[in-house]
BAVO-421330 format. One record per residue (C-alpha): z, y, x; residue in one letter. Coordinates in nm, 2 decimals, padded with zeros to 4 digits. Layout:
BEGIN
R       w       v       u  residuo
R       Z       Y       X        a
...
//
This chain:
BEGIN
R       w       v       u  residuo
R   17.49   00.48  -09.13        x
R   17.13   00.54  -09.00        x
R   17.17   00.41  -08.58        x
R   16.79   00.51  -08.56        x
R   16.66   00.84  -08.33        x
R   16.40   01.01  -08.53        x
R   16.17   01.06  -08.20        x
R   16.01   01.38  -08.31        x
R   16.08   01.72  -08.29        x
R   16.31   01.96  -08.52        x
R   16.16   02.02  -08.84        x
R   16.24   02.34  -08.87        x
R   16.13   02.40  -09.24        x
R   16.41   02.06  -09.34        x
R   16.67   02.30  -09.16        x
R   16.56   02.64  -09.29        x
R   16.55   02.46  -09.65        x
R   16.89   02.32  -09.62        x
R   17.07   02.63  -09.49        x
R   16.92   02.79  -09.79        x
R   17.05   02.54  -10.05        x
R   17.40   02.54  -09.87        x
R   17.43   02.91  -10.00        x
R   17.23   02.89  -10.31        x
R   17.26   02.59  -10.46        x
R   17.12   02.76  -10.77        x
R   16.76   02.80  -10.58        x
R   16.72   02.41  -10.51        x
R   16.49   02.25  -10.77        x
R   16.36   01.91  -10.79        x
R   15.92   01.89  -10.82        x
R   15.71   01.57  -10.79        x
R   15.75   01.60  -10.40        x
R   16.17   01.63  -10.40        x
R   16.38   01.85  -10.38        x
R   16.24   02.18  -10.28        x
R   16.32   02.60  -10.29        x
R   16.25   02.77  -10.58        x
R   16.14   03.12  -10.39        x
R   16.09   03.30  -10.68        x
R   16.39   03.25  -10.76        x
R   16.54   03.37  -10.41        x
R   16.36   03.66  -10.42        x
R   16.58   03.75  -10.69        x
R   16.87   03.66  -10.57        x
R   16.85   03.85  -10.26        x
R   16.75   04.21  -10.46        x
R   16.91   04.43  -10.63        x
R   16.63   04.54  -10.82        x
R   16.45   04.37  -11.07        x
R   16.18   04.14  -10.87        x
R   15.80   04.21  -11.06        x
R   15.54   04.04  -10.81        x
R   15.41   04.16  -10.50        x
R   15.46   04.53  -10.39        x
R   15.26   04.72  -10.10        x
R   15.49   04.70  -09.85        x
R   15.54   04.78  -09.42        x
R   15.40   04.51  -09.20        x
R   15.20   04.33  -08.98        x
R   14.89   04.16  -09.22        x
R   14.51   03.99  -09.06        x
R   14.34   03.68  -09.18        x
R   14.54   03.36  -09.06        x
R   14.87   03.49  -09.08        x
R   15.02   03.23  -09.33        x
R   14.82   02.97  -09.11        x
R   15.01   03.08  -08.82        x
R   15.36   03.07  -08.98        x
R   15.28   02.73  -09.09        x
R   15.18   02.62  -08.78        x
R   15.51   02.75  -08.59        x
R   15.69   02.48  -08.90        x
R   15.51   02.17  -08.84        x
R   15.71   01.92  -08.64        x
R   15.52   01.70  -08.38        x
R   15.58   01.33  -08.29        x
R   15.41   01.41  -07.93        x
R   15.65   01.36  -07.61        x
R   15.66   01.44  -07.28        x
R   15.60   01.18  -07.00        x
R   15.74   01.19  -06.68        x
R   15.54   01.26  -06.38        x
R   15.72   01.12  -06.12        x
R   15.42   01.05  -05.83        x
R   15.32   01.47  -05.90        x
R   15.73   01.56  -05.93        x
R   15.93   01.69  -05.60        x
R   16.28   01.58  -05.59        x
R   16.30   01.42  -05.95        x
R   16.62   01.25  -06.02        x
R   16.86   01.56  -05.87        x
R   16.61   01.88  -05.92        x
R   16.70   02.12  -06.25        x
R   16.32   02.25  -06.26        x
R   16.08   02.16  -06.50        x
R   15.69   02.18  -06.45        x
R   15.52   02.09  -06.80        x
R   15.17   01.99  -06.84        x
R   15.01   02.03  -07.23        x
R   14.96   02.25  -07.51        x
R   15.26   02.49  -07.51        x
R   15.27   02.54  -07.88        x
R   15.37   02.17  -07.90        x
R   15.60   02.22  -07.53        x
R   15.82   02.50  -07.74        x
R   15.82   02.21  -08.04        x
R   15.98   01.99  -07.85        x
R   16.21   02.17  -07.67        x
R   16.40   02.34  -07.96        x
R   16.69   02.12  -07.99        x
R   16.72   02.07  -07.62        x
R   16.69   02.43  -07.50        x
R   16.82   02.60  -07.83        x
R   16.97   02.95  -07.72        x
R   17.00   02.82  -07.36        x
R   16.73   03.02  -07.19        x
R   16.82   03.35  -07.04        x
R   16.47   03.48  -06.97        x
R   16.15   03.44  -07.08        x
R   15.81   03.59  -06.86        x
R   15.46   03.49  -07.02        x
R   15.16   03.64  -06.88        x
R   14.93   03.53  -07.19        x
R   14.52   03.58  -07.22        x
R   14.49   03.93  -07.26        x
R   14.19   03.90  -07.56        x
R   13.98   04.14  -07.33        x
R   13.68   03.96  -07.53        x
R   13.58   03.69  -07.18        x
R   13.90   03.45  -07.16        x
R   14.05   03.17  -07.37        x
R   14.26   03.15  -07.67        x
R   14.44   02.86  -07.80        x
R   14.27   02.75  -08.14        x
R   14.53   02.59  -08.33        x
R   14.32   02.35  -08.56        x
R   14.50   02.00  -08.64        x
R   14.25   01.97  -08.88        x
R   13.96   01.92  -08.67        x
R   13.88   01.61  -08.54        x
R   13.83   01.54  -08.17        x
R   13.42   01.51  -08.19        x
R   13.40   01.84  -08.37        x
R   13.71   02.03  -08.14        x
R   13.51   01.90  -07.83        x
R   13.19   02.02  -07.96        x
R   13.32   02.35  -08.09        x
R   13.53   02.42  -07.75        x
R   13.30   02.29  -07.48        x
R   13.58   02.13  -07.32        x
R   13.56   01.77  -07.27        x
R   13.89   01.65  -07.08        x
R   14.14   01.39  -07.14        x
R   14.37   01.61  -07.29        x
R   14.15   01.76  -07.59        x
R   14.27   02.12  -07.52        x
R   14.25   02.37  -07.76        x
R   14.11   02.64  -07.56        x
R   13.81   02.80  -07.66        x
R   13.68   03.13  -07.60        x
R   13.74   03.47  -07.80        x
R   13.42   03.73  -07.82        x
R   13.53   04.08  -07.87        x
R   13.16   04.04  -08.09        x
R   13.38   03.79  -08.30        x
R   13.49   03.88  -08.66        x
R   13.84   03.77  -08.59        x
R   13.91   03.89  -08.28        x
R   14.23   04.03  -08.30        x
R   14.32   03.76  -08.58        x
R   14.27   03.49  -08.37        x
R   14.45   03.62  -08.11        x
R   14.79   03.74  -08.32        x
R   14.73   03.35  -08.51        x
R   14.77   03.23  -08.13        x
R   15.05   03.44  -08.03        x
R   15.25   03.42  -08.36        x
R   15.39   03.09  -08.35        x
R   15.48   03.05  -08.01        x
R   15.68   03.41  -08.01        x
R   15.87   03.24  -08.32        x
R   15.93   02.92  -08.14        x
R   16.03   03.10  -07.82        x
R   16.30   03.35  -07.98        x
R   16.48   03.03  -08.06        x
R   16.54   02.91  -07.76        x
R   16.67   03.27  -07.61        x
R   17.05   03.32  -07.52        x
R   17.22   03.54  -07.78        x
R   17.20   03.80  -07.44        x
R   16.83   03.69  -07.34        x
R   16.56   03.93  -07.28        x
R   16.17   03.86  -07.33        x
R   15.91   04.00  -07.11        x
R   15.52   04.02  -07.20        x
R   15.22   04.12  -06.97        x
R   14.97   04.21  -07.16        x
R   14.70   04.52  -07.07        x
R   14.61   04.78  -07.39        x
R   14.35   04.54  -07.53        x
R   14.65   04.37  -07.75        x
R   14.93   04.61  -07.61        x
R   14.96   04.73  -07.99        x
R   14.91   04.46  -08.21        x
R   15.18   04.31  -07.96        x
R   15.43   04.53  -08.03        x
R   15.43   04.48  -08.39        x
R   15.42   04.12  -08.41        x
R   15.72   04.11  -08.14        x
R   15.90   04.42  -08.42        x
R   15.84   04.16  -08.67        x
R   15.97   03.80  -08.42        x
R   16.23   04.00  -08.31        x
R   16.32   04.28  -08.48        x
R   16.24   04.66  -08.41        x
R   16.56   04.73  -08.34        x
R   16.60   04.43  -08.05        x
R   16.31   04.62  -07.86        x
R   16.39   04.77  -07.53        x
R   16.09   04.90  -07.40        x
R   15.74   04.87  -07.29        x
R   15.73   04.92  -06.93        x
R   15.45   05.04  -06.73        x
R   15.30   04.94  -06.37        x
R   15.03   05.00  -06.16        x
R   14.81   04.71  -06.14        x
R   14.50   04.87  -05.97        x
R   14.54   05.09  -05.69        x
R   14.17   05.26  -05.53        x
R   13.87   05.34  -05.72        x
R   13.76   05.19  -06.04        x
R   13.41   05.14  -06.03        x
R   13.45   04.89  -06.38        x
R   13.59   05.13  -06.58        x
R   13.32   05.38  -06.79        x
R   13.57   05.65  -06.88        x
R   13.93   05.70  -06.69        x
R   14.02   05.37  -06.46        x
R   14.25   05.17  -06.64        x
R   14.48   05.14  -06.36        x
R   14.77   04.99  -06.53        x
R   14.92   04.77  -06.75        x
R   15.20   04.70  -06.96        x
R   15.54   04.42  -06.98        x
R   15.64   04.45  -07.37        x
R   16.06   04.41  -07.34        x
R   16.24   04.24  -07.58        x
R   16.65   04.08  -07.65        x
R   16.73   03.85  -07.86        x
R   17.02   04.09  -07.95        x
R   17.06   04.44  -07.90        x
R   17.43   04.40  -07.92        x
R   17.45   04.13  -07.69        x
R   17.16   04.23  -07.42        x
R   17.27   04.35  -07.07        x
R   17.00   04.42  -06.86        x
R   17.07   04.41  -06.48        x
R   17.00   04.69  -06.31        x
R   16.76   04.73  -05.94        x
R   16.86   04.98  -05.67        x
R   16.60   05.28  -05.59        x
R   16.61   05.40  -05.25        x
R   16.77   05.75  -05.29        x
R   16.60   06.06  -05.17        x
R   16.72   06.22  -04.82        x
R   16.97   06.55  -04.87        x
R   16.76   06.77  -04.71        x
R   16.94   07.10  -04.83        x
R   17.27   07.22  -04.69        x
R   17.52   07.44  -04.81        x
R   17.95   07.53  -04.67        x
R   18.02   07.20  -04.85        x
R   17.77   06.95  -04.66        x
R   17.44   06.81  -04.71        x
R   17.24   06.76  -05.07        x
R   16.93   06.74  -05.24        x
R   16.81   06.91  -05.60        x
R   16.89   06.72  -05.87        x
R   16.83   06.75  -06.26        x
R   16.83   07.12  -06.43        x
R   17.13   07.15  -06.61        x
R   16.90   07.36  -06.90        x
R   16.83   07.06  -07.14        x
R   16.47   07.00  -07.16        x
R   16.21   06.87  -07.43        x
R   16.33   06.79  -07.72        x
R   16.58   06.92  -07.91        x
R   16.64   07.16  -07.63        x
R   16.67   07.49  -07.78        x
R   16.96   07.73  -07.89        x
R   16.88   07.63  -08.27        x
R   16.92   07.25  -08.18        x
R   17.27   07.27  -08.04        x
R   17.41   07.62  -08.11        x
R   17.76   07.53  -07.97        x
R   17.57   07.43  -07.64        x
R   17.46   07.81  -07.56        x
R   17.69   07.98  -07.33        x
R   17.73   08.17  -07.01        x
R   17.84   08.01  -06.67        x
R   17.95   08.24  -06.32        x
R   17.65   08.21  -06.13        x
R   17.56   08.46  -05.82        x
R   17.73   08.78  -05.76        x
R   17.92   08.65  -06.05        x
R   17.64   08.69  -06.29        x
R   17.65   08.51  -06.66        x
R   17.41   08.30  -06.64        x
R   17.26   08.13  -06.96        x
R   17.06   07.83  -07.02        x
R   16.69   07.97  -07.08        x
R   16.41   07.81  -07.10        x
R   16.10   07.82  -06.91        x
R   15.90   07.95  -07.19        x
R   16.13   08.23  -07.15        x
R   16.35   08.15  -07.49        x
R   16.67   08.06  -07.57        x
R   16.74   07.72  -07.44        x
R   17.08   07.51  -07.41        x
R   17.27   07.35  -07.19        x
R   17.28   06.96  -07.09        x
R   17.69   06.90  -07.13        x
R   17.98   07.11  -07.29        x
R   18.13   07.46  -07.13        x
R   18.45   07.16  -06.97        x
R   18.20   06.95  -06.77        x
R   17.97   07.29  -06.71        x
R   18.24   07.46  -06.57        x
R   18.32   07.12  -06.38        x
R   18.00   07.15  -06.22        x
R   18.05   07.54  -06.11        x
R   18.38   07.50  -05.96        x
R   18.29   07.21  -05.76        x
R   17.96   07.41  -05.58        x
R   17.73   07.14  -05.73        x
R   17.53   07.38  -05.94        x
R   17.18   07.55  -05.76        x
R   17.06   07.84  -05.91        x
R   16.70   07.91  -05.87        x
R   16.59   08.28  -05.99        x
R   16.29   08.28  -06.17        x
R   16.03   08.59  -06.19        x
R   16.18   08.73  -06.50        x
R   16.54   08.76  -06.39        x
R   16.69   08.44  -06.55        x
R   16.80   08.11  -06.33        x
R   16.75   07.78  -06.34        x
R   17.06   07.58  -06.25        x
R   17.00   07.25  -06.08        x
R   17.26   06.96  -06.01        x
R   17.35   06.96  -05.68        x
R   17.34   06.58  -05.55        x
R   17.57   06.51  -05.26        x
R   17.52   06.13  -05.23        x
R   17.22   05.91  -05.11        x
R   17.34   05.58  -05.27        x
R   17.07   05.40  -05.42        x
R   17.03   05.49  -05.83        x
R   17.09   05.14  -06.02        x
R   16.87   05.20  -06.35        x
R   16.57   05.05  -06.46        x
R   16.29   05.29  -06.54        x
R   16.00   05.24  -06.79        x
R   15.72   05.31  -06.53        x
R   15.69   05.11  -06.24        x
R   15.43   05.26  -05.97        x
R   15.54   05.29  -05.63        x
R   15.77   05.03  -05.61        x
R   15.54   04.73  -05.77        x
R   15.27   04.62  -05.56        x
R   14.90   04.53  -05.74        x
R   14.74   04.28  -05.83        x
R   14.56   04.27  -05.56        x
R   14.87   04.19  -05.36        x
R   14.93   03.92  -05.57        x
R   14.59   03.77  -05.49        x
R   14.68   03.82  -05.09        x
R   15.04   03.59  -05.16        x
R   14.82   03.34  -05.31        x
R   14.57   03.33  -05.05        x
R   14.80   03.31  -04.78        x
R   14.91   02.96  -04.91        x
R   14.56   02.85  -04.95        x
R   14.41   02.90  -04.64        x
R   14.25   03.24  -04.75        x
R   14.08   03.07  -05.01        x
R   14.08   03.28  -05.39        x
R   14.16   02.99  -05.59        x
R   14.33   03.20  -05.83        x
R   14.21   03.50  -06.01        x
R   14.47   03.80  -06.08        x
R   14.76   03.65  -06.03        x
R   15.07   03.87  -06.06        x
R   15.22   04.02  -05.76        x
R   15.61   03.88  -05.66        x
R   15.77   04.23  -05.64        x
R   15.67   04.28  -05.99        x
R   15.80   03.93  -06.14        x
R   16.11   03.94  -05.91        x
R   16.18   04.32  -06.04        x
R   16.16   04.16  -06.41        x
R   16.41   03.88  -06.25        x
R   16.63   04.11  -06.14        x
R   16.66   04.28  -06.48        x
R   16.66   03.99  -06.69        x
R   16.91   03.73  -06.54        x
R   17.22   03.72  -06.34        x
R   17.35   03.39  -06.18        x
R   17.28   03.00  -06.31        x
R   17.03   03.10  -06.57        x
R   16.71   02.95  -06.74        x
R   16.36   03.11  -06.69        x
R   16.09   02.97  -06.94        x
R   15.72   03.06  -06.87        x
R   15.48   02.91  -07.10        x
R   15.15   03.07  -07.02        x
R   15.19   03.03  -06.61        x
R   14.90   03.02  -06.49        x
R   14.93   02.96  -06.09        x
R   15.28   02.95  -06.15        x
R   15.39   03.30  -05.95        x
R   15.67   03.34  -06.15        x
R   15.79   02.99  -05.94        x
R   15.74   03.16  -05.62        x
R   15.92   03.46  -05.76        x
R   16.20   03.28  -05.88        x
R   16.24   03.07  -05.53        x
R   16.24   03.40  -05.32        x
R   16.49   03.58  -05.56        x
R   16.70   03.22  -05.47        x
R   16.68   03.28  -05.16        x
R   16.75   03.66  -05.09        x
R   16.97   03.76  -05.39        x
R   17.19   03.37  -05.36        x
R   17.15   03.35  -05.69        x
R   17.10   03.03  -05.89        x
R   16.78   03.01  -06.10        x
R   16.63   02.72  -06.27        x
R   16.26   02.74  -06.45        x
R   16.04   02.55  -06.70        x
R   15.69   02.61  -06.68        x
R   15.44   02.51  -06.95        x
R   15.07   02.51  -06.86        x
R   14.78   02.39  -07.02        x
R   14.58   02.13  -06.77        x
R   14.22   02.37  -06.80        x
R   13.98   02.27  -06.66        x
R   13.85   02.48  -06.33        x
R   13.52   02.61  -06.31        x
R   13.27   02.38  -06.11        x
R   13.16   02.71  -05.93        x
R   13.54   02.85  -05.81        x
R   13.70   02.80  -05.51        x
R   14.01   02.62  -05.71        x
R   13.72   02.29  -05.79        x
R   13.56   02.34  -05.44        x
R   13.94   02.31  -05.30        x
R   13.95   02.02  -05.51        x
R   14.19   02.09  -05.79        x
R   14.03   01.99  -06.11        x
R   14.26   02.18  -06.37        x
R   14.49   02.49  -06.32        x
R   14.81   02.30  -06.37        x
R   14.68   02.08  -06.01        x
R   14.69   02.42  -05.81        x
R   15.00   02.56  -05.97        x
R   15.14   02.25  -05.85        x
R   15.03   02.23  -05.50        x
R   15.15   02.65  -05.53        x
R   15.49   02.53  -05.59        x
R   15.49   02.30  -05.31        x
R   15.33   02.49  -05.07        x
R   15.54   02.80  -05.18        x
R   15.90   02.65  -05.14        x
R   15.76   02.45  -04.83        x
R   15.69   02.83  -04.65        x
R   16.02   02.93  -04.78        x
R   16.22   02.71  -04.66        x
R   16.06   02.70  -04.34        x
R   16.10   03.05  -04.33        x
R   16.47   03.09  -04.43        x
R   16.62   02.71  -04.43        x
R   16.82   02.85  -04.74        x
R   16.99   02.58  -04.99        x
R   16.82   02.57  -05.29        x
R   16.67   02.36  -05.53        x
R   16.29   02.38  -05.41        x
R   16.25   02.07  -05.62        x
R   16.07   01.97  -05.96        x
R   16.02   01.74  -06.22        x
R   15.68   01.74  -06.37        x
R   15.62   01.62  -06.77        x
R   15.30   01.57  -06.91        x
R   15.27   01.59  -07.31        x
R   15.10   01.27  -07.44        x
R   15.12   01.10  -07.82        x
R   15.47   00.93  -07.90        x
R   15.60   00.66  -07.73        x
R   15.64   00.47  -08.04        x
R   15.39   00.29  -08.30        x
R   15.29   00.46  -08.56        x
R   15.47   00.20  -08.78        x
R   15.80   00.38  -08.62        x
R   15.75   00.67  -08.83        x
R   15.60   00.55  -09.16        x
R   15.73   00.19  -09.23        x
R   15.64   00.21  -09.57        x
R   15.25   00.24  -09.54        x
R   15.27  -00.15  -09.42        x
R   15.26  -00.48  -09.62        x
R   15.38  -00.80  -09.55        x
R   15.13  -00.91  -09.39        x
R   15.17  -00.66  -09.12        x
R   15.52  -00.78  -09.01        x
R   15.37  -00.88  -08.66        x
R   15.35  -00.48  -08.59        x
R   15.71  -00.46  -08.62        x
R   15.84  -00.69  -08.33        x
R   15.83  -00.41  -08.11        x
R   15.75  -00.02  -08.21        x
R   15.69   00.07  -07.86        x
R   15.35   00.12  -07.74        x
R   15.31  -00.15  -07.48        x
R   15.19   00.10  -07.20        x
R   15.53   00.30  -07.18        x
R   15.77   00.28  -06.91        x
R   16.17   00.28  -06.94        x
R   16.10   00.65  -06.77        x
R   15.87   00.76  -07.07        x
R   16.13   00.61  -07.31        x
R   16.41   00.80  -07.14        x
R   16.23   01.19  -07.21        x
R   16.18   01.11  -07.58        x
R   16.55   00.99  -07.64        x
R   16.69   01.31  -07.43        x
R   16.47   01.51  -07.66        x
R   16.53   01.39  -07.95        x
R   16.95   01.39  -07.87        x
R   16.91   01.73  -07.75        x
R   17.01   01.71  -07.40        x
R   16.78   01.90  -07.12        x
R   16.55   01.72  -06.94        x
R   16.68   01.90  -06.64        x
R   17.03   01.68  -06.62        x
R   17.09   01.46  -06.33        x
R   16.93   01.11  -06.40        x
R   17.06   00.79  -06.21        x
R   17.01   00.47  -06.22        x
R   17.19   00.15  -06.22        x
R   17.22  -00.20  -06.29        x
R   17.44  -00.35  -06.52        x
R   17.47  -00.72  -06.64        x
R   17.13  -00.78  -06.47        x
R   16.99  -00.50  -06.68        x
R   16.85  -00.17  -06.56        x
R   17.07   00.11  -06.71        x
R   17.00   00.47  -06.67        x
R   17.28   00.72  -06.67        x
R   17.23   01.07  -06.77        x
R   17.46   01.38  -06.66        x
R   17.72   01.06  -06.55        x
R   17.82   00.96  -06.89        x
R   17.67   01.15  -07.12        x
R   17.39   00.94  -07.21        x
R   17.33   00.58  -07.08        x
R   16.99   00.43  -07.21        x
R   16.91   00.09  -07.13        x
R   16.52  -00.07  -07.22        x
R   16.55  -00.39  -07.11        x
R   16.54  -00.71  -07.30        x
R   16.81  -00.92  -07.36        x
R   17.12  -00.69  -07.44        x
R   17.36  -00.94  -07.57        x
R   17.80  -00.90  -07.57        x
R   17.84  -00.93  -07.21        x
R   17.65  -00.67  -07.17        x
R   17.85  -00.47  -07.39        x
R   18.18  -00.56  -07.25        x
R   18.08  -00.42  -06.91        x
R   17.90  -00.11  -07.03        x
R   18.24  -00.04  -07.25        x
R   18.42   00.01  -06.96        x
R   18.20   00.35  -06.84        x
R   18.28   00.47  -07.21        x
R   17.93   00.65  -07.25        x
R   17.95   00.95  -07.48        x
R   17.59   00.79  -07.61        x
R   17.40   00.49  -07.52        x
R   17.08   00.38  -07.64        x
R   16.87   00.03  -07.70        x
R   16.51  -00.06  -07.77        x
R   16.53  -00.21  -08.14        x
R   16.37  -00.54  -07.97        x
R   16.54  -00.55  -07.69        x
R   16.87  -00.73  -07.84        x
R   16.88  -01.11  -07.79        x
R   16.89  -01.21  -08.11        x
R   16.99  -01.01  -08.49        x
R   17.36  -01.12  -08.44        x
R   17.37  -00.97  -08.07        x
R   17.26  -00.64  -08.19        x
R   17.52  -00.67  -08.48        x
R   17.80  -00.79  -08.20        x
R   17.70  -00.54  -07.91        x
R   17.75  -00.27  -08.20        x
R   18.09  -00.41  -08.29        x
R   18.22  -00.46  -07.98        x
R   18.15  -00.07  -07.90        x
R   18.32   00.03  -08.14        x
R   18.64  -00.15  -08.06        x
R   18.62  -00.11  -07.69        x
R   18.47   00.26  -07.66        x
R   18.53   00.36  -08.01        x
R   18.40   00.71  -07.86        x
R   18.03   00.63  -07.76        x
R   17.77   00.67  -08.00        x
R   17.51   00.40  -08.05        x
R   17.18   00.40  -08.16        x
R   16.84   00.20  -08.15        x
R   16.41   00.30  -08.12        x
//
């Protein structure tokens, strides 16, 4: 039985490949790499039709496309390294605040946030030909990616800039996107919802790689909201005055959305039953709204002076009405019908509304009750001593409206593009006010800010350094302001090359002569902390669950979510060890290779667990 952790992410293409094989064993096939899937072969099996080559077909096609869906299957040895100077609150706060290349972030978290986040908000570049994409190269070398990017950091970001003047503009962009949609849908509740910003640069090409991620029949809607308010002295043509948040569920069978309260408008009429105001017509409208479409829905209802009264249209022809003759009659026994005579003779007939409670629906267009992004700019300001360190950031009635939609209570929000981190702020106000229970993870790439901004002159070198100062400064207002108890706390990771040698991974590329490499396959500048992310990763367990620590036998023992995990780093384990760690009964527990006393301690210290806490599960890096 293999007691090692693999200590690098799902490999998504082993686990496709298998569930394949599991159901047709007659597509496996064995080449001069292994066993692998005979496609072909598939294809068959899954028509009905005789399968001839490649037919013209429905879909989503530009340059880099295969690329991209490769990409979105390559595993990564990469971890993510505690932060504990930058975090706030670390060993008891449920947030996560990630620094690195989210394509390689959503790696990594697949097996320990599979189907557990409830929403997801990403505010991504918006390709209007002057702002970054990520170039997903791993086949460049760092000298040519620096030279190619102009970005010359510490972290060799991908991010270079996309010209509208380019050739693959829009590829570039969807190659970008792809992947990380893909990785993202995974880690969506079977009832989680997706929102995307995006303006009408990309708004299209959006929508069909999300039909194609998610399925067409999982989207719920592209809402609309007015980001500029004033005159639009940029714009050539009309002023582009809006933007757009691309909705979609993992689901459509298991997707509630919640609903938001609109004020109600005042009853301002009055009639011998009380006060109301005009609602809908009762005349169908739009489509499918004439006599033809719904003969059965054309009859005559009492109106004044006992009058029939049929359902025509404004165009003067023969419409039909919005319910059956039961529920119309309902409506003109009660008094809640309004007839309105038009010119010609005919009436309209209107609902009567006798109630001012707030309506509880979501609409596609949000304009009066969103603020701009202007606004947005203000909130940010405000925490920065009117400095702009920040440019367009979303407003907080907008993300919190998205909030409200797309979770309930004790759920997950990822954001992996977040910028200065507004969704954060969003998040902790919505805490606060609605006493609900959110939790986030946000991913950011540490670029670098422009020498010229007011973010460098402030003194924050990357945009990850102000989103976190945002977060502090944001829950430190808040809970000035309202003393509420919630987590304002957060735990920041930074992605950084495995923990482990390189001979951890591929033992078999050294000789004999290299056995001094494998007295210990940890890098020698790791802490027990760094050590402690990569095994919850790699056993699947968020990096969110409460971490403390303890000293057992002498030995420094950390213990995850109580007994869930215990992982112990130092050196010297030997059977005493073991007998006092047995009594906890860990679910798991887990050693450095070298960090046994000897070869017949690691053999006892495994024996002895078995007898004494036949349920925890041991294993070694």
């Amino acid at each position: 039985m293999n007691d090692k952790l693999d200590m690098q992410s799902l490999n998504w293409v082993n686990e496709n490949s298998r569930f394949i094989a599991e159901r047709f064993p007659n597509c496996v096939t064995e080449t001069a790499e292994g066993i692998k899937i005979d496609f072909e072969l598939l294809k068959q099996e899954l028509s009905e039709d005789i399968i001839e080559g490649n037919k013209e077909r429905y879909r989503l096609e530009w340059p880099g496309k295969r690329e991209a869906i490769v990409t979105a299957n390559i595993p990564t040895e990469k971890t993510l390294r505690p932060v504990r100077e930058d975090s706030v609150d670390f060993d008891n706060t449920e947030n996560l605040y990630i620094e690195g290349d989210n394509l390689e972030v959503l790696k990594l978290l697949q097996e320990s946030y599979l189907g557990k986040i409830k929403m997801i908000y990403i505010d991504p570049p918006y390709n209007t030909g002057k702002d970054f994409v990520y170039k997903d190269n791993f086949t460049q070398d760092s000298a040519e990616y620096k030279e190619e990017s102009g970005q010359k950091d510490e972290y060799d970001q991908r991010l270079v800039v996309n010209p509208d003047t380019s050739g693959r503009y829009h590829s570039d962009w969807l190659s970008m996107m792809y992947p990380r949609l893909k990785l993202a849908r995974n880690l969506l509740t079977d009832d989680g919802v997706i929102f995307i910003s995006i303006d009408s640069n990309e708004v299209h090409n959006l929508r069909k790689v999300c039909d194609e991620i998610f399925g067409e029949e999982n989207y719920i809607g592209t809402l609309v909201w007015q980001s500029k308010k004033g005159g639009g002295s940029d714009s050539k043509t009309v002023v582009q005055d809006h933007e757009y948040i691309v909705c979609f569920s993992k689901s459509h069978k298991s997707a509630v959305l919640g609903t938001i309260e609109i004020k109600a408008e005042p009853l301002d009429k009055i009639d011998n039953k009380g006060r109301y105001r005009r609602g809908r017509e009762l005349n169908k409208w739009g489509s499918n709204s004439r006599r033809a479409d719904r003969p059965t829905m054309w009859f005559a209802i009492k109106g004044p002076n006992n009058e029939d009264v049929y359902p025509i249209r404004n165009d003067g022809e023969e419409g039909r009405w919005r319910f059956g003759k039961k529920n119309m009659q309902g409506f003109v026994d009660r008094g809640d019908v309004e007839f309105v005579k038009r010119s010609n003779g005919t009436y309209i007939a209107y609902e009567k509304i006798r109630t001012d409670n707030p309506r509880s629906k979501p609409y596609r267009t949000w304009m009066s009750d969103v603020n701009a992004t202007s606004e947005g700019s203000i909130e940010v300001r405000e925490l920065f001593d009117g400095k702009k360190v920040f440019d367009f950031p979303k407003p907080l009635s907008l993300l919190k409206k998205c909030l409200s939609i797309g979770t309930t209570k004790n759920d997950i929000i990822l954001d992996f593009f977040s910028g200065s981190a507004s969704i954060v702020h969003a998040v902790l106000q919505l805490n606060t006010e609605s006493k609900r229970k959110l939790n986030y993870i946000c991913v950011q790439i540490p670029e670098i800010t422009d020498e010229q901004s007011e973010a460098y002159k402030a003194g924050y070198d990357t945009i990850s350094e102000l989103a976190k100062d945002r977060i502090r400064k944001a829950a430190g207002k808040i809970k000035d302001e309202t003393n509420a108890d919630i987590d304002y706390g957060f735990r920041v990771f930074r992605l950084d090359d495995s923990n482990m040698q390189y001979v951890f991974y591929t033992p078999q590329d050294y000789q004999q002569k290299d056995l001094d490499l494998f007295s210990d396959n940890v890098k020698p500048n790791r802490t027990a902390d760094d050590l402690l992310a990569q095994v919850m990763l790699d056993w699947g367990l968020p990096l969110s669950l409460k971490i403390e620590q303890a000293t057992i036998s002498g030995k420094q023992v950390f213990k995850v979510a109580q007994n869930s995990l215990y992982a112990c780093f130092d050196k010297g384990i030997d059977e005493d060890f073991a007998k006092m760690v047995a009594k906890d009964a860990p679910l798991r527990i887990v050693f450095r290779d070298s960090g046994f006393k000897d070869d017949t301690a690691k053999m006892n210290v495994k024996q002895l667990l078995k007898q004494l806490s036949p349920e925890t599960e041991m294993k070694v890096l």
